[in-house]
C-alpha positions, -999 to 999 in steps of 0.1 A, spaced: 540 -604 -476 541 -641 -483 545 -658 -449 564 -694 -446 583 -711 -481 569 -726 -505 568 -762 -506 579 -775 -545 580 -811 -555 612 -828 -563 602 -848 -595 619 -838 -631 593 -828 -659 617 -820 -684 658 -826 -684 674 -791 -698 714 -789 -702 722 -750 -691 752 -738 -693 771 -711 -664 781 -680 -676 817 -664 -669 559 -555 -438 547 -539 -414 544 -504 -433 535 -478 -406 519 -443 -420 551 -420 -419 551 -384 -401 577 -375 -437 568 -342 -450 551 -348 -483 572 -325 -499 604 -346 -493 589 -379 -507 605 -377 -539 642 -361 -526 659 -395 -543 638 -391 -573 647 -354 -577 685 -361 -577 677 -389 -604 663 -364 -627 662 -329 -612 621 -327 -629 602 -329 -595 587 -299 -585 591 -281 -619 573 -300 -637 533 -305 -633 515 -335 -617 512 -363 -648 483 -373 -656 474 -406 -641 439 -412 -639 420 -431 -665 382 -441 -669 365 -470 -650 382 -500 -669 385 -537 -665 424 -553 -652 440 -582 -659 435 -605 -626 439 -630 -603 447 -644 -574 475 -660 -551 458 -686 -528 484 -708 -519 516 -728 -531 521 -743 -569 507 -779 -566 475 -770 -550 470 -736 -567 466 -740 -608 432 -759 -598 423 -735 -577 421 -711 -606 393 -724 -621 371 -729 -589 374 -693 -582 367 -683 -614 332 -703 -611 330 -688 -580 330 -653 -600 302 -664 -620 328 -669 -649 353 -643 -646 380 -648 -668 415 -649 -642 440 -637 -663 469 -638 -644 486 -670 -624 506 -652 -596 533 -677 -576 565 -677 -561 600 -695 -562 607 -701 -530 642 -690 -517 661 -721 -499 688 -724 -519 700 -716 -552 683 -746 -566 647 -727 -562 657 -696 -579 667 -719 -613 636 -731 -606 621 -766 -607 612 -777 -636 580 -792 -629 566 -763 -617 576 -738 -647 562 -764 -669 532 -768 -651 526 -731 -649 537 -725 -686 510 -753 -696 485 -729 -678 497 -700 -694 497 -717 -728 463 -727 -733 450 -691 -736 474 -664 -754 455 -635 -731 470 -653 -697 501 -639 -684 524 -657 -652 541 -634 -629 563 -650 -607 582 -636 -579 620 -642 -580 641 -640 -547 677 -621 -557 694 -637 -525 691 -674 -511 682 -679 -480 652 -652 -489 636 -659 -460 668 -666 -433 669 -641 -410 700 -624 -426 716 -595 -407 720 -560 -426 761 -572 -429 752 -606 -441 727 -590 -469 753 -562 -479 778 -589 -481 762 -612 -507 745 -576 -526 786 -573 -533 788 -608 -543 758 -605 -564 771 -572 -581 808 -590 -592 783 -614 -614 789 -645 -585 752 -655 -591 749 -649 -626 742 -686 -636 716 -690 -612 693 -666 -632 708 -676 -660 690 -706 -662 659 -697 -649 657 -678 -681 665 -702 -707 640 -731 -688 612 -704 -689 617 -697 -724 621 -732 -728 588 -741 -713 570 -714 -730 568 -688 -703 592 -663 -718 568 -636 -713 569 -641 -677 564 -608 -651 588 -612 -628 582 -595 -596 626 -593 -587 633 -592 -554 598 -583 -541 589 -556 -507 627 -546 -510 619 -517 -491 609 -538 -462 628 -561 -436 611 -597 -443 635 -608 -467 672 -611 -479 665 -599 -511 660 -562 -492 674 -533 -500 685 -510 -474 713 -526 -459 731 -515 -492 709 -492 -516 736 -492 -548 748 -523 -544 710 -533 -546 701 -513 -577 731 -524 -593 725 -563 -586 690 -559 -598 702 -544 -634 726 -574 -636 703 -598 -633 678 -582 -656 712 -578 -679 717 -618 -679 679 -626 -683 672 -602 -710 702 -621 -729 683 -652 -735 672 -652 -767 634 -654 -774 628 -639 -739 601 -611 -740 607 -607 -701 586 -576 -677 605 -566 -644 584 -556 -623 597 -530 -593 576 -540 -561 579 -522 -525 554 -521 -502 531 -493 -494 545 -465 -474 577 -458 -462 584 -492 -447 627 -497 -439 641 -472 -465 622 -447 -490 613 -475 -519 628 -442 -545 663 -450 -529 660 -487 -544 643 -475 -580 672 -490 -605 666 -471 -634 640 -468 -660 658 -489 -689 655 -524 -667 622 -520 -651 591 -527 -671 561 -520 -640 562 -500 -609 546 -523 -586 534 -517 -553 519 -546 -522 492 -527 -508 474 -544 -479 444 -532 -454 472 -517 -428 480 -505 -402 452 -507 -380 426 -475 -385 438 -461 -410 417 -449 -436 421 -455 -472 425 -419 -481 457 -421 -461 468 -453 -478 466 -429 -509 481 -398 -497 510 -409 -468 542 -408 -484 554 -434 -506 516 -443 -513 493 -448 -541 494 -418 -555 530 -413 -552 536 -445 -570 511 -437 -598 528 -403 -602 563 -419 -599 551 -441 -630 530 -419 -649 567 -396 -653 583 -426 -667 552 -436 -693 550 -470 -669 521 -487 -656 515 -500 -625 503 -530 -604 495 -545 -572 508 -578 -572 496 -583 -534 467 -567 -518 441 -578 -494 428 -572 -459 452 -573 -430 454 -550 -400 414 -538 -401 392 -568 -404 360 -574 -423 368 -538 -439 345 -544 -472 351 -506 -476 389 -508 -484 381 -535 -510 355 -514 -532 378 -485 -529 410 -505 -540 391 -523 -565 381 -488 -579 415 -474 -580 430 -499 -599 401 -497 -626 409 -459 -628 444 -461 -632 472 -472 -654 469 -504 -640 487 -533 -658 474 -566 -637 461 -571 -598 466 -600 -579 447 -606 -546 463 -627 -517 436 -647 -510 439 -668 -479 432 -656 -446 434 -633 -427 438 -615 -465 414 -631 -489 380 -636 -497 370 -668 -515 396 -689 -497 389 -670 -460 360 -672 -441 364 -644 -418 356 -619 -442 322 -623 -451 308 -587 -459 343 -584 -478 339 -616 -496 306 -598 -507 319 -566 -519 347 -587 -537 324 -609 -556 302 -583 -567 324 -564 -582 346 -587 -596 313 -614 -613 318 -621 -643 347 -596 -656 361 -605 -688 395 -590 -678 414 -567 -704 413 -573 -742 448 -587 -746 453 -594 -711 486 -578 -697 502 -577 -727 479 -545 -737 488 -527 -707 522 -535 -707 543 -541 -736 576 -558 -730 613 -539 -735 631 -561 -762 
C-alpha cells in the first residue's frame, strides 16, 4: 500500500554491459469453509488433512522499517534504531518504482547503495519490491493488464529482469527478497492479478525462471497479497510452491472497527495465510503493516507484534510514515509507545532472515 512513485536519482554508480535474452481490503461475508476452494483443487489435501501446526514460542524477527524513498531512507535506519535504544534493524525494505522499464532493471546507484548497506553486516538482508508490469502505478484497465500478462507470458519482458538479476548479484545483493508483483490481489497496481489469474501465475514463474538463472544468485520470492479477500481470493494467484520462497501477507489496522481477532479469522487472513504456509514447510512475513483505518489503536500493534513472534515468521517490515507509522508519525503517540516498548533494544534473529528462510538454489 505504497502511495505515489518513488523518486530515484539519475546518476551512474557503476557501468554494467547486460546482455537481452531470446487496498482497501473489506472483511468478507465468504463462508470460511470455502476460503481454500483454489487451494483444494491445487492439491485435493484441504479438509482431510488436520490443521498444521503453526504456532511457535515468543521469538525475536528479523526487522525493519519502510519510512520513505531510497536517498533519504538508508540514514534513516540508523536513527531509528537509536531511537529503539539500539535495536539491531535487520532488514532494509524499498521499492523500484514502476515508470518505465528502466526502473524495474533498476538504477544502479540505488542497488549499489543498498547492497553497500546490506554488505557491512552478513545478518542484514534487502527485500525489495519488484513491479512485473510498467506503468505499475497507471491506472491500467482489467484489458490493458490482461493484455501485457500475455505479453509477459510469451517472455516479451524477459530482459528487463534479466538484468536486474545479474546488477544485484553484481553489487552484492544476490540474496535479495523480492517481494514480485506485491498486493496482486488488489486493484492499486498493474502488476494485479485478477484481470487474468493464469496468465498471472504463469508470468510470475517466468520471471522467477529468468532470475534464478543468474549464476551466483541465492534469490527468495516472496508471494504478497493483502489481507482479506480484497479483488480476487489471493489462492487463485498462488503460482506454485517450486518458485515461491515466503508467503507474504500486507496487513494494515483496516477497515475501520474491526477488531483484530477478525483480522485473524475473516477469510483470507492471518491464520489462513499461516496455515496456507505451514502445508507447504514455508514461512511467512509481513512486508507492510501499520495503522491505517482505526487511529491511535496501540492495541492492534502489541497484538500484531505478538503474532509475528509466535509464528513462523521470516522478517517484518513496518510502514512507518503517517498515517501508518510510529517513529516517523506523530499522530500516533500511545502507538508509538506500545511500538517502542516492545521493539527496545531487540537483537533481531541469530542469522537474520537467512535462519528463517533458506533460499531455493
Amino acid at each position: 500500500m505504497r502511495f505515489g512513485r518513488l523518486a530515484l536519482a539519475a546518476s551512474a554508480l557503476l557501468l554494467l554491459t547486460t546482455a537481452s535474452v531470446p487496498s482497501g481490503t473489506p472483511l468478507s461475508q465468504t463462508p470460511r469453509h470455502d476460503v481454500f476452494s483454489a487451494d483444494t483443487a491445487e492439491d485435493g489435501r484441504r479438509g482431510a488433512a488436520p490443521k498444521p501446526a503453526v504456532l511457535r514460542p515468543p521469538h525475536e524477527v528479523p526487522f525493519g522499517a519502510f519510512v520513505g524513498s531510497w536517498d533519504t531512507y538508508i540514514p534513516q535506519i540508523a536513527k531509528l534504531s537509536t531511537w529503539l535504544r539500539n535495536a539491531d534493524l535487520q532488514v532494509g525494505h524499498t521499492y523500484l518504482a514502476g515508470n518505465g522499464w528502466a526502473d524495474v532493471e533498476g538504477e544502479n546507484q540505488v542497488l549499489g547503495l543498498w547492497s553497500q548497506w546490506r554488505l557491512r553486516d552478513p545478518a542484514r538482508t534487502l527485500v525489495l519490491g519488484v513491479p512485473m508490469l510498467v506503468p505499475n502505478e497507471g491506472n491500467l484497465s482489467d484489458g490493458q493488464v490482461a493484455a501485457l500478462l500475455a505479453r509477459g507470458t510469451k517472455g516479451e519482458f524477459d530482459q528487463h529482469f534479466l538484468k536486474l538479476a545479474r546488477k544485484l548479484v553484481a553489487f552484492g545483493g544476490g540474496d535479495t527478497v523480492l517481494t514480485l508483483g506485491w498486493e496482486m490481489n488488489g486493484t492499486t497496481y498493474s502488476s494485479r492479478c485478477r484481470p487474468d489469474p493464469a496468465a498471472w501465475k504463469a508470468y510470475w514463474r517466468r520471471i522467477v525462471t529468468v532470475m534464478r538463472s543468474v549464476p551466483g544468485q541465492h534469490f527468495r520470492f516472496d508471494f504478497t497479497p493483502t489481507r482479506g479477500l480484497d479483488a480476487i481470493p489471493w489462492t487463485r494467484c498462488y503460482p506454485g510452491d517450486d518458485v515461491v520462497d515466503i508467503i507474504g501477507m500486507d496487513a494494515y489496522d483496516m477497515p475501520a472497527g474491526a477488531s483484530f481477532e477478525e483480522m485473524v479469522t475473516e477469510p483470507y487472513g492471518l491464520q489462513d495465510q499461516v496455515e496456507f504456509a505451514a502445508r507447504r514447510g514455508k514461512p511467512v512475513s509481513y512486508p507492510e503493516w501499520g495503522l491505517f483505518r482505526n487511529g491511535d489503536n496501540p492495541e492492534y500493534v502489541r497484538r500484531m507484534i505478538e503474532w509475528m513472534r509466535t509464528h513462523d515468521t521470516a522478517y517484518q517490515t513496518v510502514t512507518d510514515y503517517c498515517p501508518h507509522g510510529f517513529w516517523g508519525c506523530d499522530r500516533n503517540p500511545r502507538s508509538a509507545a506500545v511500538f517502542r516498548q516492545l521493539m527496545s533494544g531487540s537483537k533481531g534473529a541469530p542469522g537474520g532472515v537467512s535462519s528463517r528462510a533458506p533460499a531455493r538454489r
